[in-house]
N, C-alpha and C positions, 0 to 999 in steps of 0.2 A: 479254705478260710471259713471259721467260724460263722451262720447268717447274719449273728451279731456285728461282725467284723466288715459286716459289706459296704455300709457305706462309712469306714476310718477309712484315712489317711494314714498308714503306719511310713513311718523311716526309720533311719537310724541318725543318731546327732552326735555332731559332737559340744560338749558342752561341759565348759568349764575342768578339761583336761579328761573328763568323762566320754565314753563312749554307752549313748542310751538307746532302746529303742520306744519310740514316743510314737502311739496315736492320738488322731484328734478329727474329732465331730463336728461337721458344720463352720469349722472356721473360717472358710472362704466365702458363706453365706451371709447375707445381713441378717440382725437381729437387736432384736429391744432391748436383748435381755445381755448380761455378761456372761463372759465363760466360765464355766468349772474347770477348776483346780483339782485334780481328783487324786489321794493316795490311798492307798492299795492296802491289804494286809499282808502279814509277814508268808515270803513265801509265796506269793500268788502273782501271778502272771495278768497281763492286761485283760485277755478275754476273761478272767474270771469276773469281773465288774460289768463286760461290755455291754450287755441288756440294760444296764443304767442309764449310762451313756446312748444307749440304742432309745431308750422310752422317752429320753425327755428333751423331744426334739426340738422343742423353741430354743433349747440353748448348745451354744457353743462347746463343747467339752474335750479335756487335755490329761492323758495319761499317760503315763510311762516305767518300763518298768526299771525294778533298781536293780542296781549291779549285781550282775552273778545270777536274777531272774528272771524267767521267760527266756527272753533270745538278748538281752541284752549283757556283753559280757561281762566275765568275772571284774572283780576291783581288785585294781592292784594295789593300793592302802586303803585300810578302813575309811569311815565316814561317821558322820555322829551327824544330830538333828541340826547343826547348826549349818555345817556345811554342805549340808543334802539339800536343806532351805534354800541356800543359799543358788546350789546346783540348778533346783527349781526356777529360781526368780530369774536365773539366765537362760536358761529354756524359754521365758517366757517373752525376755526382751528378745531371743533371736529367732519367736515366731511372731514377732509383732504386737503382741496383746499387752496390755496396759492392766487396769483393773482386772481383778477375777472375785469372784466366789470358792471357797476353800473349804474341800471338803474329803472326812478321813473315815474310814474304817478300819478299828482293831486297830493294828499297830501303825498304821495310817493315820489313824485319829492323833497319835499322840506329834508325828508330822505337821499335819493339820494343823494344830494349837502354836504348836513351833514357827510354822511361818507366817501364820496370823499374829504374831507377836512379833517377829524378826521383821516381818514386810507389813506392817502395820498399812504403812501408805497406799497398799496396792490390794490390800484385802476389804471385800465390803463385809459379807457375809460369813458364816460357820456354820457348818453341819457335822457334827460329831455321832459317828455310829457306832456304838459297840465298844468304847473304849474307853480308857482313864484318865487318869492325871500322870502316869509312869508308874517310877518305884514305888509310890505311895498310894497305895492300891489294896482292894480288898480281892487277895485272891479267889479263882475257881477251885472248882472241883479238883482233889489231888487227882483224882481217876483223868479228868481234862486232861491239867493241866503235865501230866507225863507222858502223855501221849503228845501233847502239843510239842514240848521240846524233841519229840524227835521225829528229823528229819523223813525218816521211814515213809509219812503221813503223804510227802507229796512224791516219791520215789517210785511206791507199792500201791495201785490201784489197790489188790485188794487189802490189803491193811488198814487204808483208807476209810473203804467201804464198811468192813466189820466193826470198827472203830468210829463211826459216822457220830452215832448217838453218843458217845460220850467225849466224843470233842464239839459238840456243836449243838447239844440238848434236840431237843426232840421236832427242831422250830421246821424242818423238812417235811417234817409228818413221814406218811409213810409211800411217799407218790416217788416217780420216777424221776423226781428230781434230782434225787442224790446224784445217778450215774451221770444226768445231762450237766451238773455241777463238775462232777469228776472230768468227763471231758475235755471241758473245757482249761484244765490246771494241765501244767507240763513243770515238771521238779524244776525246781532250783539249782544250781551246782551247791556242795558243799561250802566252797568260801564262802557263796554269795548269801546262804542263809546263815551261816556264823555271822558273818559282818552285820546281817542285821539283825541277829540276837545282840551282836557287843553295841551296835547305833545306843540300842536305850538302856544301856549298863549305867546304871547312877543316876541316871535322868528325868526328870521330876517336875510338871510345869504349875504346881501347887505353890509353892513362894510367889511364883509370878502371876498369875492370871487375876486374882482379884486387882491389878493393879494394870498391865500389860495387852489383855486381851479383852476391847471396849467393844470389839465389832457387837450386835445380833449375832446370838449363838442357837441354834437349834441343836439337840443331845437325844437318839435318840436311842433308848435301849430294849431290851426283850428281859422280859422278865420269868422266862425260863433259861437263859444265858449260862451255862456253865464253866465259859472259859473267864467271860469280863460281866461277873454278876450286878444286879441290877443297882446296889448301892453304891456304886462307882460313880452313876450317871448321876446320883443327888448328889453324891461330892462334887463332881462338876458342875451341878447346879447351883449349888452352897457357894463353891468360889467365884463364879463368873456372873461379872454384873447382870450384863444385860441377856441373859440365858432365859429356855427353856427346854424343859423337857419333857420327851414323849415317849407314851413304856407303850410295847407292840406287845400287847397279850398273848401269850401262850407263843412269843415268840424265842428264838435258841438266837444262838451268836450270827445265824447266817438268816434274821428273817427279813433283811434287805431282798432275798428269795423267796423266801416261804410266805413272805405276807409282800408282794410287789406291787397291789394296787394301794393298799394302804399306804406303804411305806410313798412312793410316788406322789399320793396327792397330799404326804405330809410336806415330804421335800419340796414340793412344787409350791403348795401355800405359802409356805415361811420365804422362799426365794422370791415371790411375788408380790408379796404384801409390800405395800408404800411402808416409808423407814417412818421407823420413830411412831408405829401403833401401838395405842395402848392398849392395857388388857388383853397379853397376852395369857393362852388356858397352859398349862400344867394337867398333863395325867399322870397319876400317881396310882 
């Protein structure tokens, strides 16, 4: 097991006719704070994040992966953001937890947004990393984003690896981070990442969020980003009320890594802060 992994809780659930397998940090612990909600990006397995959930030990934290990745099986019918949502929000009543904090990376992000509208009730917070509104989106790099659609990326260590920089802009630098990243990923089956290429087929949370989506929103992107470029993250600032955003300089799609203390005491601020302060900053 990953060092990340040493102090989760992994099992496997069943949940909502789903079979997942779900870790979670500190739930059985008291704390002040509420739990994270956490999804994933496309294709990526629980340890890819679990340093996240490893660093920010005041709170509770809730992952799992989606059908068909990591170790959780294949889906036997598709799924789309409503009913994943959904899948989630019963995850959460059959571990007990009440309120969360909801928060998405990448194709995650667009999750995220989803059940913070769908479960309005139970969401305090948003932390959007890396990602868009959906279909209404300003694309990456073709060179990215060809290499994104295909599977190969999480199959082929080295393909991976050769490929590093142009799915994920430069945000690694040039340290051995990549491999300890690599590592940590184990492929997806093929259905499991189709079904969650078709999840966000059509899927668009731009109509809704200026009206739907009232939580605190923190957005926050890398402005070296070559898959979900940085004018994404002002259109999610544009639309969502109570938003802001924060750009990690000289960061690529993955500098939730590349920049972790930043990224951390940004996350950690915005979850912390008493509700309803004013004069929130914007970097732009």
């Amino acid at each position: 097991m990953s060092e990340f992994m040493k102090d989760a809780v992994v099992t496997m659930q069943e949940v909502a006719g789903r079979t997942l397998r779900v870790a979670t940090w500190r739930l059985d612990q008291p704390s002040d704070h509420l739990p994270v909600l956490f999804f994933n990006g496309i294709g990526a397995n629980i340890e890819a994040v679990a340093p996240l959930a490893d660093a920010l030990t005041e709170r509770p934290f809730i992952m799992f992966d989606m059908p068909g990745v990591g170790e959780s099986p294949d889906p036997v019918l598709p799924y789309n953001p409503f009913t994943i949502s959904w899948t989630a929000a019963q995850l959460l009543d059959q571990l007990g937890v009440g309120d969360v904090d909801v928060m998405g990376i990448s194709w995650g992000g667009g999750i995220a947004q989803h059940f913070a509208m769908q479960h309005a009730g139970r969401s305090r917070r948003v932390v959007l990393i890396a990602t868009s509104a959906g279909m209404l989106m300003m694309p990456g790099s073709p060179k990215a984003l060809s290499k994104m659609a295909n599977p190969r990326r999480y199959i082929d260590t080295d393909y991976m690896l050769k490929n590093f920089e142009a799915l994920y802009g430069d945000g690694l630098g040039k340290s051995a981070g990549k491999g300890g990243h690599m590592s940590r990923l184990k492929p997806p089956s093929p259905r499991g990442y189709m079904y969650q290429l078709m999840c966000m087929l059509g899927w668009t949370s731009a109509p809704a969020l200026p009206f739907l989506l009232k939580q605190e929103t923190l957005i926050m992107m890398g402005d070296e980003d070559a898959i979900v470029p940085l004018t994404n993250g002002k259109f999610l600032k544009m639309l969502i009320p109570n938003s802001e955003l924060v750009v990690m300089k000289g960061g690529g799609h993955l500098f939730l890594l590349s920049h972790e203390e930043e990224s951390m005491n940004t996350i950690r601020d915005f979850l912390n802060r008493p509700a309803n302060t004013e004069g929130k900053s914007e970097a732009a």
